[in-house]
C-alpha positions as YAML, in Angstrom:
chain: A
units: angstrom
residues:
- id: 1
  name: UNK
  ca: [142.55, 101.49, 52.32]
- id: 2
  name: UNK
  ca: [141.26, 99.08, 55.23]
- id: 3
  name: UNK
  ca: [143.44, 97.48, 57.11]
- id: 4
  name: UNK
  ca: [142.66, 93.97, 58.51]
- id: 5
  name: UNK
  ca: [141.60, 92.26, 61.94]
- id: 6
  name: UNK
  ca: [145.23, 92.01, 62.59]
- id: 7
  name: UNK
  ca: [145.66, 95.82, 63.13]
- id: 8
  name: UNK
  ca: [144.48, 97.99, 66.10]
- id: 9
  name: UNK
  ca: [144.26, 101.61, 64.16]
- id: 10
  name: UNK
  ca: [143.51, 105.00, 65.69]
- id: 11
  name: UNK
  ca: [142.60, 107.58, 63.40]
- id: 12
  name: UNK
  ca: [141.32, 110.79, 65.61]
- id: 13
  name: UNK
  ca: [138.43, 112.86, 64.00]
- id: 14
  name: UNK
  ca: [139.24, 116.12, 62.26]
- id: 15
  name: UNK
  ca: [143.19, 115.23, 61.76]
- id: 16
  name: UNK
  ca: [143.09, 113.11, 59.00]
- id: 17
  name: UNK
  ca: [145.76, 110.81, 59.90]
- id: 18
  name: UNK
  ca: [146.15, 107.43, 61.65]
- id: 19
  name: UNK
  ca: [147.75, 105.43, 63.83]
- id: 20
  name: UNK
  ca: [148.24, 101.64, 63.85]
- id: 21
  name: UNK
  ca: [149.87, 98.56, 65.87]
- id: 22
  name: UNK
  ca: [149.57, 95.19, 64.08]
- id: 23
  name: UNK
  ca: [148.08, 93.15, 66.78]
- id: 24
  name: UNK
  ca: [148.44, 89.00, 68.07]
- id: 25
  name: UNK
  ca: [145.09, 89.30, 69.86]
- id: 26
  name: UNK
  ca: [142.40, 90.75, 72.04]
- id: 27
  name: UNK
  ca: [143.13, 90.17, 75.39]
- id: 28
  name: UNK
  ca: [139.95, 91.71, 76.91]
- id: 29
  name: UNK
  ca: [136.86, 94.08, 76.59]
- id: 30
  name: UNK
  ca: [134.43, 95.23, 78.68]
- id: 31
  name: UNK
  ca: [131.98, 98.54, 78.67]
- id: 32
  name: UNK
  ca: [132.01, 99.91, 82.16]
- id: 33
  name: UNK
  ca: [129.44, 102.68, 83.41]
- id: 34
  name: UNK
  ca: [132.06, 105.23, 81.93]
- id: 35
  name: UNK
  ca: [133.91, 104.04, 78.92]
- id: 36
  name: UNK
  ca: [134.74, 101.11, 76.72]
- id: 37
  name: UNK
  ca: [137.86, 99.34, 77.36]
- id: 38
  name: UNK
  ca: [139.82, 97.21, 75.57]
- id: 39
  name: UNK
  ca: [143.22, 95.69, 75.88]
- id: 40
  name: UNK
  ca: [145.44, 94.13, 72.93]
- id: 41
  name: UNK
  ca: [148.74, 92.34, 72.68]
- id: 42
  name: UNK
  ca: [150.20, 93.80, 70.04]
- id: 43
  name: UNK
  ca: [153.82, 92.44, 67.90]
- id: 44
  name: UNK
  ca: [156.17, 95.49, 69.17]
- id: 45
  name: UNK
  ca: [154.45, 97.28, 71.53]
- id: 46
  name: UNK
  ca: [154.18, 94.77, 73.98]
- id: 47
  name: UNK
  ca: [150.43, 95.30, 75.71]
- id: 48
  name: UNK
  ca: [148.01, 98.19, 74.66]
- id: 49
  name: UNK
  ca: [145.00, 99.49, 76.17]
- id: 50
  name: UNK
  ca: [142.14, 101.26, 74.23]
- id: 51
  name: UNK
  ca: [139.43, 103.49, 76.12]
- id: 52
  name: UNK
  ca: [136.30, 104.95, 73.72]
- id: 53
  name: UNK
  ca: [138.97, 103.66, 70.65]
- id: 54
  name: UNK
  ca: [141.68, 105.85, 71.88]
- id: 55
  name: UNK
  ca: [145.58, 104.53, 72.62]
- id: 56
  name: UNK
  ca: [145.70, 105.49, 76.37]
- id: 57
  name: UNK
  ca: [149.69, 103.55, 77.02]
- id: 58
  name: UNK
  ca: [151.43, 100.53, 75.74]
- id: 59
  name: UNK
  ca: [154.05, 98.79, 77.42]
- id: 60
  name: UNK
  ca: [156.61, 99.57, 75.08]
- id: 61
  name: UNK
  ca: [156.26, 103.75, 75.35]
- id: 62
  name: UNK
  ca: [154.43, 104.49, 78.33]
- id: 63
  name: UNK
  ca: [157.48, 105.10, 80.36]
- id: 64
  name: UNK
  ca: [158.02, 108.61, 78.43]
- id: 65
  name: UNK
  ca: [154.60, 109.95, 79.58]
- id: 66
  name: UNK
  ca: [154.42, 108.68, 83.34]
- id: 67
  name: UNK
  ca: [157.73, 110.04, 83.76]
- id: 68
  name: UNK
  ca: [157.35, 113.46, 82.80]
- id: 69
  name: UNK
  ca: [154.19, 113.66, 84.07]
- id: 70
  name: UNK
  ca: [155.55, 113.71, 87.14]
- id: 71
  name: UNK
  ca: [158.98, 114.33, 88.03]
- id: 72
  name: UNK
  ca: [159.04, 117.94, 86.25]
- id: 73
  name: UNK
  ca: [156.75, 119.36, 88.44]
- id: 74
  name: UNK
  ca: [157.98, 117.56, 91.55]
- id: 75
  name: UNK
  ca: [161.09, 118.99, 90.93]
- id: 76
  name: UNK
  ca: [160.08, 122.38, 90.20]
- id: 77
  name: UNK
  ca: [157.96, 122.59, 93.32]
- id: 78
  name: UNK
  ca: [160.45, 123.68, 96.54]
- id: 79
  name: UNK
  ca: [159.16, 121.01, 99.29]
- id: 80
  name: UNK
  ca: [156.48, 118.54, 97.83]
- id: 81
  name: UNK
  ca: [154.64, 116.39, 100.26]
- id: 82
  name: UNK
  ca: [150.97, 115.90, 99.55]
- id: 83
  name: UNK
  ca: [150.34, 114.92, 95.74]
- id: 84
  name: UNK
  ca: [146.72, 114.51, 93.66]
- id: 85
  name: UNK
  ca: [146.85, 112.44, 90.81]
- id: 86
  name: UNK
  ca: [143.28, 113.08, 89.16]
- id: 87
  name: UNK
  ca: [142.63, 110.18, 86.33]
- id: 88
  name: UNK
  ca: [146.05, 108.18, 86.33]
- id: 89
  name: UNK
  ca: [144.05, 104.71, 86.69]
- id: 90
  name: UNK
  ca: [146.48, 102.81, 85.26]
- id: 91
  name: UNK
  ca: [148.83, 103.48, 88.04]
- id: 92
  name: UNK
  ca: [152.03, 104.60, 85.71]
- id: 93
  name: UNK
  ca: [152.24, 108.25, 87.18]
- id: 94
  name: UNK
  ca: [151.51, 107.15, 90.62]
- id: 95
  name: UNK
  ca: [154.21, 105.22, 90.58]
- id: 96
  name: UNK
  ca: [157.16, 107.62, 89.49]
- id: 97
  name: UNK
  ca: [156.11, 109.68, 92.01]
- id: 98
  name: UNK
  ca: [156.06, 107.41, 94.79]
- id: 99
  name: UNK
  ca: [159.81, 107.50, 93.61]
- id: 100
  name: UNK
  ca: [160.27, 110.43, 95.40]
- id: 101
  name: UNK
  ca: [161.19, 110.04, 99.15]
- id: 102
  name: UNK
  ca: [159.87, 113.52, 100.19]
- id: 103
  name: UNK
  ca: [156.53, 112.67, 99.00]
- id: 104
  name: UNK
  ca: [154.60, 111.82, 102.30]
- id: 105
  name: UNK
  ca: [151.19, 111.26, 100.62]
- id: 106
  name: UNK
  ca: [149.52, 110.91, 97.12]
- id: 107
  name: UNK
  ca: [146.04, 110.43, 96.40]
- id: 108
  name: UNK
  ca: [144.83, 109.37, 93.30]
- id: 109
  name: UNK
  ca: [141.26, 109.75, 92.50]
- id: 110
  name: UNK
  ca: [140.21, 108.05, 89.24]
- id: 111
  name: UNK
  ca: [136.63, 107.65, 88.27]
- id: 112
  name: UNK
  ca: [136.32, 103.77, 86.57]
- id: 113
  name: UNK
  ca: [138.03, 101.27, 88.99]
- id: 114
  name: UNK
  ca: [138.34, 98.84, 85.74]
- id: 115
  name: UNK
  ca: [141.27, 100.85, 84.18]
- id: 116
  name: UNK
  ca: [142.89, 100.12, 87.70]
- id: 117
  name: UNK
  ca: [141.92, 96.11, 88.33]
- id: 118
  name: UNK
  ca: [142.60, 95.87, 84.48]
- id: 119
  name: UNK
  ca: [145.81, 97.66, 84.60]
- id: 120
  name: UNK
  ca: [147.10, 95.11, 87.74]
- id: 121
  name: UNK
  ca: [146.12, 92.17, 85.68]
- id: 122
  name: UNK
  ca: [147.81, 93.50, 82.56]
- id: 123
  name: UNK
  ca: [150.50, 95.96, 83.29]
- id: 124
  name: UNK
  ca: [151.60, 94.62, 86.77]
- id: 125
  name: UNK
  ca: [154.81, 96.96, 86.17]
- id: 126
  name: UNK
  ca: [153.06, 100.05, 86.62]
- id: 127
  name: UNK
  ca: [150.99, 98.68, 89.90]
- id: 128
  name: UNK
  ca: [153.69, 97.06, 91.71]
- id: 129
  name: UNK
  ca: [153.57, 100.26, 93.89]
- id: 130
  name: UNK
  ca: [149.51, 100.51, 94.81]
- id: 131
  name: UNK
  ca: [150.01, 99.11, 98.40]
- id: 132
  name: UNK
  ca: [152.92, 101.62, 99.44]
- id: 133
  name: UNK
  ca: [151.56, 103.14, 102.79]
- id: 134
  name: UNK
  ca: [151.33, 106.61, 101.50]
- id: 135
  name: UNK
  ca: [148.68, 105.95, 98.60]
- id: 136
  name: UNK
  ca: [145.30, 105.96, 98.66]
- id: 137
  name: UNK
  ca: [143.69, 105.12, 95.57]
- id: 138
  name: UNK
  ca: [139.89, 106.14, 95.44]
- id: 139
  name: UNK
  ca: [137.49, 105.73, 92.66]
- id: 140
  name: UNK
  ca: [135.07, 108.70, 92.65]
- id: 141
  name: UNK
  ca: [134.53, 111.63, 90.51]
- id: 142
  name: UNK
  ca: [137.64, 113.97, 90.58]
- id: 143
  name: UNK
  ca: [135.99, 117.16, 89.70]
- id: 144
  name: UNK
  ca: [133.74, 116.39, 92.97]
- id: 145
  name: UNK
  ca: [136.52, 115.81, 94.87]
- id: 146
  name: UNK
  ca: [138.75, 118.71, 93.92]
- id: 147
  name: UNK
  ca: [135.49, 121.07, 94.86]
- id: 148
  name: UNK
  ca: [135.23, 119.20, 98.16]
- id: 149
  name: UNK
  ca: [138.97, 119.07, 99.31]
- id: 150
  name: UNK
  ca: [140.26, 121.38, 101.52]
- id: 151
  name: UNK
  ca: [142.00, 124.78, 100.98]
- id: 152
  name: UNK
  ca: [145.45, 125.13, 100.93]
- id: 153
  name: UNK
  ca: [146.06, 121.09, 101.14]
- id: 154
  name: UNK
  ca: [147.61, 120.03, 98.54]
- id: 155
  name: UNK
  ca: [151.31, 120.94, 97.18]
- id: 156
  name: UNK
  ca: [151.09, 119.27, 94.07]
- id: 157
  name: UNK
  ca: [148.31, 118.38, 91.63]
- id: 158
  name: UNK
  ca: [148.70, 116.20, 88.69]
- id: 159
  name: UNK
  ca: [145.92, 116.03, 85.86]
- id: 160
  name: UNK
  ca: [146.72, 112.77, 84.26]
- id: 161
  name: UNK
  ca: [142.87, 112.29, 82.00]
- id: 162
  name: UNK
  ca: [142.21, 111.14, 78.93]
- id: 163
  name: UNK
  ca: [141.47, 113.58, 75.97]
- id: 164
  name: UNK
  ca: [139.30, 116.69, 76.92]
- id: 165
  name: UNK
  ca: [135.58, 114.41, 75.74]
- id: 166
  name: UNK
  ca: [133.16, 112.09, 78.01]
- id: 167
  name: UNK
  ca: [134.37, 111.97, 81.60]
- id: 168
  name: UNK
  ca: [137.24, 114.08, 81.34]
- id: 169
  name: UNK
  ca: [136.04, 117.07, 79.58]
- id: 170
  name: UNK
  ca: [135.00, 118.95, 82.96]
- id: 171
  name: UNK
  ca: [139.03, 118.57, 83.67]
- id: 172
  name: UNK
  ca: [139.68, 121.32, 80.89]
- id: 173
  name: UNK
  ca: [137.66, 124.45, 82.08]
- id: 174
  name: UNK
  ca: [138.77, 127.19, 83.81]
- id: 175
  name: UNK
  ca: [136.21, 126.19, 86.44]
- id: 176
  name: UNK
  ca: [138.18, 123.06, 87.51]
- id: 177
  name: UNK
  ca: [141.27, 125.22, 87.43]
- id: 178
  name: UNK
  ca: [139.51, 127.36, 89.56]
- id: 179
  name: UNK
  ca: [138.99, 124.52, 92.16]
- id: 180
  name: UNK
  ca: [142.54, 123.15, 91.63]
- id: 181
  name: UNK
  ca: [143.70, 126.51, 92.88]
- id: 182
  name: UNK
  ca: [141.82, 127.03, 96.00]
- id: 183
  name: UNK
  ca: [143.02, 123.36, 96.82]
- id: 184
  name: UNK
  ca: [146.61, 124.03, 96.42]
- id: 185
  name: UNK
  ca: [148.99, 125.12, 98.84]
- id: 186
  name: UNK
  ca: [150.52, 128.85, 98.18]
- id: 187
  name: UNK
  ca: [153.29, 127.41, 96.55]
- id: 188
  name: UNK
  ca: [151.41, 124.65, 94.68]
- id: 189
  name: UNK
  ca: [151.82, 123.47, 91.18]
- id: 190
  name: UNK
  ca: [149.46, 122.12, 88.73]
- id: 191
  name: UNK
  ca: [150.61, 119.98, 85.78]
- id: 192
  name: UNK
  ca: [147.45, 118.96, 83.09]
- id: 193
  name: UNK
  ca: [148.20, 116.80, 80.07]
- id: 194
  name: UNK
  ca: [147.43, 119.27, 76.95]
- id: 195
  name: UNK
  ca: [147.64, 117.04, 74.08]
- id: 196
  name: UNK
  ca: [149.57, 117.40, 71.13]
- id: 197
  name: UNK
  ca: [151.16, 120.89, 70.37]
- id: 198
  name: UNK
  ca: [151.05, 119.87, 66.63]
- id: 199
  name: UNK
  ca: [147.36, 118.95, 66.17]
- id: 200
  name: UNK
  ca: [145.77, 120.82, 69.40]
- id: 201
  name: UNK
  ca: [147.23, 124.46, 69.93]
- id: 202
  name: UNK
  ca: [144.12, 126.12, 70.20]
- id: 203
  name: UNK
  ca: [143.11, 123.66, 73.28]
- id: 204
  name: UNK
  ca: [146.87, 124.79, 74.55]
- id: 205
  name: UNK
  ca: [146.28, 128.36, 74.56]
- id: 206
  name: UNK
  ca: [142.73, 127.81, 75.90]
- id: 207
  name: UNK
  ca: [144.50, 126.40, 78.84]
- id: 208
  name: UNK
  ca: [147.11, 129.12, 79.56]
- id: 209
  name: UNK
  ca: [144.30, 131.56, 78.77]
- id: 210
  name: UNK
  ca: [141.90, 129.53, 81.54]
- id: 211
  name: UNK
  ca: [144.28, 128.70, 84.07]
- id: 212
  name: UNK
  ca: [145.92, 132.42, 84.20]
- id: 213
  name: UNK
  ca: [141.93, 133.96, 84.62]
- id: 214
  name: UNK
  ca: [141.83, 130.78, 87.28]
- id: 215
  name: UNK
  ca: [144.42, 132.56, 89.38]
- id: 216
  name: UNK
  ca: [147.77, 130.90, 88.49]
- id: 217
  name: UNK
  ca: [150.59, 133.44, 88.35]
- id: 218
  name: UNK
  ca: [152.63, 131.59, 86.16]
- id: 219
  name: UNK
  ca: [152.18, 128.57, 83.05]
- id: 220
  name: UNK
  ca: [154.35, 126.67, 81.26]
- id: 221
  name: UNK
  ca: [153.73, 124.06, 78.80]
- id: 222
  name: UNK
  ca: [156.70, 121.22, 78.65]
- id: 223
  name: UNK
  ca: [156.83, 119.04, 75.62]
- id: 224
  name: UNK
  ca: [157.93, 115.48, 74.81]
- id: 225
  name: UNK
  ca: [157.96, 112.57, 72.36]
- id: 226
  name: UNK
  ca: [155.15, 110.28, 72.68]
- id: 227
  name: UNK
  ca: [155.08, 107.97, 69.71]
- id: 228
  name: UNK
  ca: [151.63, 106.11, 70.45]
- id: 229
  name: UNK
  ca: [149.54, 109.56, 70.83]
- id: 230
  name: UNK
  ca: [148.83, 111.71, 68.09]
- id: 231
  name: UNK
  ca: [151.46, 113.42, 65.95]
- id: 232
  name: UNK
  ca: [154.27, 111.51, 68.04]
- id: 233
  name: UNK
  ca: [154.78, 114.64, 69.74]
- id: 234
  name: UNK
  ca: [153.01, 115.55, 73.24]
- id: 235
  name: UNK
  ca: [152.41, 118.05, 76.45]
- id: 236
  name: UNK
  ca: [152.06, 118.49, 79.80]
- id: 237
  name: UNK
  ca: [151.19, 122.26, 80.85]
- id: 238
  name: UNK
  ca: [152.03, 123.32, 84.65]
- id: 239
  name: UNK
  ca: [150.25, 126.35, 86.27]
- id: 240
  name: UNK
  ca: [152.02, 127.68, 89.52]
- id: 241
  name: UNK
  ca: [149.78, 129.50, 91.83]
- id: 242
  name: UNK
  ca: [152.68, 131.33, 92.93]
- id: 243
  name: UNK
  ca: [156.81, 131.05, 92.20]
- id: 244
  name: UNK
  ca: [157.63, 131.70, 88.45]
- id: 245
  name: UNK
  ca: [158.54, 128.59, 86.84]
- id: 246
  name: UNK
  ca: [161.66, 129.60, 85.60]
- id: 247
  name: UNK
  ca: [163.70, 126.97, 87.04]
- id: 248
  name: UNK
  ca: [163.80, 123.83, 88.57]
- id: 249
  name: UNK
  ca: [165.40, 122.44, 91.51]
- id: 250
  name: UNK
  ca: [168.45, 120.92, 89.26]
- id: 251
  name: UNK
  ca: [170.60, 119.75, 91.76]
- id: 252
  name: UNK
  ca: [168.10, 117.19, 93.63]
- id: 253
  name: UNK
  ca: [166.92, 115.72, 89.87]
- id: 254
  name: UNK
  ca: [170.96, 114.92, 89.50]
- id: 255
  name: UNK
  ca: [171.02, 113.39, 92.28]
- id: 256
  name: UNK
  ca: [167.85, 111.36, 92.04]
- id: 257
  name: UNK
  ca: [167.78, 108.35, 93.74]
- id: 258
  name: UNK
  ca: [166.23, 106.75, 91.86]
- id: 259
  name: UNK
  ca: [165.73, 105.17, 88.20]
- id: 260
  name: UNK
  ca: [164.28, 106.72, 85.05]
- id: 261
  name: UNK
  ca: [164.73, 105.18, 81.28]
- id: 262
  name: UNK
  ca: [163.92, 109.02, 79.78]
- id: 263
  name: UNK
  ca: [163.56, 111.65, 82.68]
- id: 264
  name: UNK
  ca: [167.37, 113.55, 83.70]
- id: 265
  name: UNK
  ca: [168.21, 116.89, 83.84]
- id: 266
  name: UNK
  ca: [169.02, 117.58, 80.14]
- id: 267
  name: UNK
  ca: [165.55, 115.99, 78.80]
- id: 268
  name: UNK
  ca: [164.02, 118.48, 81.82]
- id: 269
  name: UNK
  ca: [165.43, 121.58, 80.25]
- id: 270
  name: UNK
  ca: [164.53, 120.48, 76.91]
- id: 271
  name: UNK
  ca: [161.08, 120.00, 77.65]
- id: 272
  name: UNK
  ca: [161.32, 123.70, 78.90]
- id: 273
  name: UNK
  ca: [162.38, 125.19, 75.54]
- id: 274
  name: UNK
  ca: [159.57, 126.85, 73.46]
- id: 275
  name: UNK
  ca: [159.49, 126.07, 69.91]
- id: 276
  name: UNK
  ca: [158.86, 129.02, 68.18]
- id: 277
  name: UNK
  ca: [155.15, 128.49, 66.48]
- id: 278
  name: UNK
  ca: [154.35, 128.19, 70.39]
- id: 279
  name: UNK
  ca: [156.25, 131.36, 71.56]
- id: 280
  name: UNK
  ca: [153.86, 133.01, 68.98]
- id: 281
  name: UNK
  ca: [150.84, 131.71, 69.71]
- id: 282
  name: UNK
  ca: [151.34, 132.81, 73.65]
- id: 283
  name: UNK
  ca: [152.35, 129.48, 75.74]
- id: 284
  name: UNK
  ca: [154.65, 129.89, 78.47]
...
């Protein structure tokens, strides 16, 4: 079965499944140095942006990722101040965690300025946030800049790429983990999107495996719907260089000040629980 022009479809290689958004039109394309970007307005969805011919948000759903991307591990780390989002170029995670008043500087270090500039003109609700005083957004290579940044800097590190191919693929190696380590405070956090638990468990347990051998005393892998992104069903994985993450600081998330449409303490915990195919197959 094909479907017609009036359907964006994403059908990932090796899962033998697809997903699609009937669309009103293309609202832009362009191939940048990096990657191929294209953006759609779509008749539920709202606005969607493609990179390589993969669904990276829509305006309808994107909330659920940016938010627990980021206020998890801020609120399992004791005293966070100095952030890193690496990738992130559309702004969405940078903003939640400019949400958080303790936060005295975030960098966020995304390779392709396009997915930024095209993310202003066409989800201004994510970017609304790019001139607060305590962001700097730079548009370098990330890898380079977590093997250049200096020890012990950095409480919390956020891996916000796309899937582990092209640019981003250096982001999943224990090498990179490595780096992320040396860079973090003793009491740092890293938190890496890991893809679908579903479709991608090997890559999962590759990354508890990696980051573990990297240094990290502790992993976790928290999990969360995602209806755009394969399966429906998604991950982040955190790696604490030091404290077990067997808690979180539940008290300051009730208190929040601060708006979410998914993120409170119940959908927190939640996130925590390990289904059982996971327990087996080793994730934290």
């Amino acid at each position: 079965m094909t479907l017609d022009s009036r359907w964006f479809s994403e059908a990932p290689p090796g899962i033998d499944a697809a997903f699609s958004l009937r669309i009103k039109e293309k609202l832009h394309e362009e191939q940048t140095p990096y990657q191929f970007i294209e953006i759609f307005d779509t008749e539920t969805f709202g606005k969607l942006m493609v990179i390589d011919g993969s669904i990276m948000l829509t305006s309808r759903d994107n909330f659920l990722y940016h938010e627990m991307m980021s206020h998890p591990v801020i609120f399992s780390h004791p005293n966070p101040k100095r952030v890193l989002i690496i990738g992130g170029g559309d702004c969405g995670t940078l903003s939640e965690v400019l949400k958080h008043r303790t936060v005295e500087q975030v960098w966020q270090i995304d390779i392709d300025e396009a997915v930024t500039r095209l993310s202003e003109i066409h989800f201004p609700e994510l970017c609304q946030h790019n001139g607060d005083s305590r962001a700097q957004l730079r548009f370098e290579d990330g890898i380079k800049w977590i093997q250049e940044a200096e020890p012990a800097s950095i409480d919390i590190i956020i891996v916000d790429s796309t899937d582990p191919v092209g640019p981003a693929e250096g982001l999943f190696t224990e090498a990179f983990f490595r780096d992320c380590y040396r860079a973090l405070h003793a009491d740092g956090i890293l938190v890496q999107q890991s893809e679908s638990p579903l479709l991608h468990l090997p890559l999962l347990q590759r990354m508890h495996h990696d980051m573990r051998k990297a240094g990290f005393a502790d992993t976790q892998s928290l999990y969360y719907p995602q209806p755009v992104y394969p399966s429906g069903w998604w991950s982040a994985t955190m790696a604490s260089k030091s404290n077990p993450l067997n808690g979180f600081r539940e008290e300051d998330a009730r208190q929040k000040a601060f708006k979410t449409r998914y993120y409170n303490i119940d959908t927190h915990k939640a996130a925590r629980a390990q289904p059982e195919f996971c327990k087996e197959a080793g994730l934290g």
